[in-house]
N, C-alpha and C positions, 0 to 999 in steps of 0.2 A: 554550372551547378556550384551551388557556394559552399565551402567547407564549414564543415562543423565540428563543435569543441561543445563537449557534458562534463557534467560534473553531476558524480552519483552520489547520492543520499539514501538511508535507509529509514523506510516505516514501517510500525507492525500498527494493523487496524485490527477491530475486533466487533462483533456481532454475534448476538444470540439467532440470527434469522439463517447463516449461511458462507460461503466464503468471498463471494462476490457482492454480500452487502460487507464485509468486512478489509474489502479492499476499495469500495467507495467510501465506507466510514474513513481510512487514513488520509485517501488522495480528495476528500472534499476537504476535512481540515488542513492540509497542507496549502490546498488553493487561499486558504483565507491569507499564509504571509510567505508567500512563494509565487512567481510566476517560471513563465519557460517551461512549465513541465513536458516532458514529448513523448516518454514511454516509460515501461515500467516492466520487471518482472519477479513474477514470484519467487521468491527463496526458500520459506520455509511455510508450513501450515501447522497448526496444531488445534489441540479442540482441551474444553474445561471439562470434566464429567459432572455432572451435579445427580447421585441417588443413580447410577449406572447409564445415564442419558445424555448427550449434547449437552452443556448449558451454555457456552458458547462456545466459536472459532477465531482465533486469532492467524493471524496469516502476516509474514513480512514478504516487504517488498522493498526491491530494488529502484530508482528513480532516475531520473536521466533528465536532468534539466540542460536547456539551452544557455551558453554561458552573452551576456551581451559584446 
């Protein structure tokens, strides 16, 4: 088994639909100038109220890229 070396990055995504569309909203934009990503974990969640209701969630996450 080969050894491995990360290097973490943090993102917060965000989404009026939910928290799992707002942690594909960050890790699709980071795929555009990023590769190696391998896993990720959430750190923080939060939500916007708009008029006493969701208007969206933002959610950061932690990143684990494979270093080359």
């Amino acid at each position: 088994m080969s050894d491995h070396v990360y290097k973490h990055i943090e993102l917060t995504g965000s989404s009026p639909h939910g928290v799992e569309d707002a942690v594909n909203n960050a890790l699709e934009k980071a795929r555009e100038t990023l590769h190696g990503m391998r896993w990720f974990e959430v750190t923080d969640m939060r939500g916007h109220l708009e008029d006493g209701r969701v208007g969206h969630w933002q959610v950061t996450l932690k990143v684990g890229l494979s270093l080359d």
